[in-house]
C-alpha positions, -999 to +999 in steps of 0.1 A: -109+039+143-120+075+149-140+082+119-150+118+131-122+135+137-114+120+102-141+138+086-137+170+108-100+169+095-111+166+062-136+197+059-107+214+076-089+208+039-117+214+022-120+252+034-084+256+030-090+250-001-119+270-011-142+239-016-183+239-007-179+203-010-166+171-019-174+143-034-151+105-027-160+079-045-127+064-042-131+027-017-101+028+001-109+067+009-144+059+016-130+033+046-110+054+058-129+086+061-162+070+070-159+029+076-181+024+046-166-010+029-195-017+002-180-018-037-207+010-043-201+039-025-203+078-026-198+101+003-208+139-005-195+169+015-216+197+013-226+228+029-215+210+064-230+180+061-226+144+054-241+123+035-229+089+023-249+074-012-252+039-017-277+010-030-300-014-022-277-043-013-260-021+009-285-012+032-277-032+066-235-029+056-240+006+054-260+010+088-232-010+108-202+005+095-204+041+083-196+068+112-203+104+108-225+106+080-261+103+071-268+068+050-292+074+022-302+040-005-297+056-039-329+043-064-307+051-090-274+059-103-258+075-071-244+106-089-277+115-095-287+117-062-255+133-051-264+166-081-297+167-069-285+179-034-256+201-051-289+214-075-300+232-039-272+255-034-269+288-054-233+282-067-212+257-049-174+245-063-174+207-051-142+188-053-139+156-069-111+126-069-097+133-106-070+104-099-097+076-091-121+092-116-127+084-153-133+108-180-166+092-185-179+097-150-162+135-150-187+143-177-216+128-160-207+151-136-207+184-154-240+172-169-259+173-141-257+198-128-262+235-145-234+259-150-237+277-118-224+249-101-188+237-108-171+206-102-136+213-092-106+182-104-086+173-071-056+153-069-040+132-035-065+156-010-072+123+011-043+109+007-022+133+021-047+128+049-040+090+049+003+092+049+001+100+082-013+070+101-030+078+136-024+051+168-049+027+159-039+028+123-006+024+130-014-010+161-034-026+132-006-021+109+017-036+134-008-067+135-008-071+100+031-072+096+033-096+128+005-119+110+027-118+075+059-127+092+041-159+114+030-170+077+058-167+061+067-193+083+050-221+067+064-206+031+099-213+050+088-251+057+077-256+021+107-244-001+123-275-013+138-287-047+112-303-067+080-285-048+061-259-072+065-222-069+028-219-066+025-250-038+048-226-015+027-199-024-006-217-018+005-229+014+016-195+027-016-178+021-037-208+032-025-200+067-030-164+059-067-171+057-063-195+089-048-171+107-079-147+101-062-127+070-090-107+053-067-118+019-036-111+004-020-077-002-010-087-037-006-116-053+024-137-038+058-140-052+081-168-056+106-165-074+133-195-078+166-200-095+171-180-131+133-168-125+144-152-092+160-120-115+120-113-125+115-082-093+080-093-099+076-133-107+046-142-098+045-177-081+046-205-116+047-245-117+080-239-118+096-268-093+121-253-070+157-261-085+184-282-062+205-249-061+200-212-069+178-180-047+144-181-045+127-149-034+096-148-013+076-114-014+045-110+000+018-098+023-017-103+043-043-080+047-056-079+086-091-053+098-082-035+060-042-028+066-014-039+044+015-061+051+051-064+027+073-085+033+105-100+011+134-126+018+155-142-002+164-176+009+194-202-012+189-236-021+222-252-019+257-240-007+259-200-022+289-195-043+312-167-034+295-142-057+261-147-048+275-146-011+287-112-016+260-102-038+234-113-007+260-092+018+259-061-006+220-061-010+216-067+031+240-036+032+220-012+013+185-020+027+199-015+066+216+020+047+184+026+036+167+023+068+193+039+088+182+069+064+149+075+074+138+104+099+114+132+098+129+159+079+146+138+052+133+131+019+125+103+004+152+108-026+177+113+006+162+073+020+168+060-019+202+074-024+212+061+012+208+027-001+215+031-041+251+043-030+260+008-013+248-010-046+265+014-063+300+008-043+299-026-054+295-024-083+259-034-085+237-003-087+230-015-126+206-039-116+187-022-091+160-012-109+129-002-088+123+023-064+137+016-028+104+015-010+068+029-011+040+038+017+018+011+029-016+015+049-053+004+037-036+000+001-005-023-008+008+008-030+005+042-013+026+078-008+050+086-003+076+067-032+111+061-020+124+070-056+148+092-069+140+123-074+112+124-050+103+157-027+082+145-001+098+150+033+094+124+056+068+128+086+065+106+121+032+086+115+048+076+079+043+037+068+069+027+041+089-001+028+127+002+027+131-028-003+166-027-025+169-054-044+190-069-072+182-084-108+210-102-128+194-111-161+200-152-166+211-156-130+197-145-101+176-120-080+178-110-046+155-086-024+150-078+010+124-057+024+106-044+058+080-022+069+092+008+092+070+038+106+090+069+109+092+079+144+101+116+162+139+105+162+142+081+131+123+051+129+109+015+139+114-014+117+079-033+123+093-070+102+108-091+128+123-117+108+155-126+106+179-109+073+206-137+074+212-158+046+195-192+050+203-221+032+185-242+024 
């Protein structure tokens, strides 16, 4: 990963903005501006340098991985270090992350340092940054969707009636792990029979029932990247209704997809697939947001949701995931990964959308 021209971008924001510095605290913005992985982390622009904060246990991690920036083992808290450097300049503004910052630590802040220094609330600086993925972002991406669908595999093999939602699970992100998976994006999903209409029902004791949907949502993490995935398999022959319902919900994910190009916003990519739910008569239990951005966090910008003004850019990661949730019935979802492209866009998940039964 280029690291530098990372950071360079970065400072690049920061004078736009009027900001002698910057202070990220946040982990996932601290990998991706710098490398730095630890769980105690600070990384401090300033006056055109560097300088990552960190302690003790840190001290060989931080050597090997952070890029661009001068390492310095904190003694102490490393906020304190951090204000003694900002304590040099006559009267710098430094930036903070207000969204990944508590109102506890915000105070610390403003404490110490003196008045002639300010600390400046930010919100979604790096991750308007981090929305647009670069070429190695976006091949390790691609790995981590090709490694989520080759697991899903053995979740495939394991669905049967009688076999616990949480065995299917278990074995699905076994082979994750053997398959050199950092971990899991989020905790897996499997959702069976009358539990199926839960959008998020989490993997139970639940056995598997002889007939009904069971949805399987999940996702590995490969070198720090994301993966989502979601099918919907049948136990048993599917009635006529869930048939159709199945055909409607296939028909308003490939809308939504079809949707997405630079230019268009993401309200535009929702309402592409809504419509078809709505057609049939279904749109009543949809009731999530068509898709999110994916990248060094499960959950990222930009939301595929109504009423949502962010305009679509090629380097974009997002899901495209319409689903339906009939209370004491059934759920079904379907969802892939796509990067918008120049023209439109690339649907990374290769696995197969037909209706398998089971």
């Amino acid at each position: 990963m280029d690291h530098l021209s990372r950071l360079k971008r970065f400072e690049r924001t920061l004078d736009e903005k009027g900001l002698d510095g910057f202070a990220v605290t946040h982990p996932a913005n601290l990998r991706y501006l710098c490398g730095y992985t630890g769980s105690n982390g600070l990384l401090l622009f300033l006056a055109g340098r560097r300088v990552l904060f960190t302690d003790g246990r840190y001290t060989q991690q931080a050597r090997e991985e952070v890029e661009g920036a001068r390492r310095v083992i904190a003694k102490g808290p490393l906020l304190n270090d951090a204000a003694k450097l900002i304590g040099k300049l006559t009267s710098p503004t430094v930036g903070f992350e207000a969204d990944h910052t508590a109102v506890a630590a915000a105070e610390q802040m403003r404490d110490l340092v003196s008045r002639r220094r300010t600390w400046k609330p930010t919100s979604g600086l790096i991750m308007r940054q981090r929305m647009l993925k670069d070429a190695d972002e976006l091949r390790t991406v691609a790995d981590a969707v090709e490694l989520g669908a080759a697991v899903y595999g053995e979740a495939l093999k394991a669905v049967r009636p009688g076999v616990r939602e949480s065995e299917v699970a278990g074995k699905l992100e076994y082979a994750a792990r053997q398959a050199g998976a950092d971990g899991m994006s989020f905790e897996t999903i499997v959702a069976a029979g009358k539990r199926s209409a839960l959008p998020h029902g989490r993997a139970s004791s639940q056995p598997i029932p002889r007939s009904g949907f069971v949805v399987v949502d999940s996702g590995v993490i490969l070198r720090g990247y994301c993966s989502d995935m979601t099918r919907t398999l049948h136990m048993g022959h599917v009635s006529r209704d869930g048939r159709r319902w199945y055909k409607a919900v296939l028909e308003a994910q490939l809308a939504g997809i079809a949707a997405v190009a630079p230019g268009k916003t993401a309200a535009e990519v929702d309402r592409a697939a809504r419509q078809v739910l709505q057609k049939a008569g279904l749109d009543r239990y949809f009731t999530h947001s068509t898709g999110h951005g994916v990248g060094l966090e499960i959950h990222e910008p930009p939301r595929i949701a109504k009423a949502q003004a962010q305009r679509l850019e090629p380097g974009m990661v997002i899901t495209i995931e319409p689903g339906i949730y009939v209370p004491g019935k059934c759920g079904i979802r379907i969802e892939d990964m796509v990067v918008v492209t120049t023209s439109g866009c690339r649907v990374l998940t290769p696995v197969t959308k037909e209706l398998i039964e089971l």
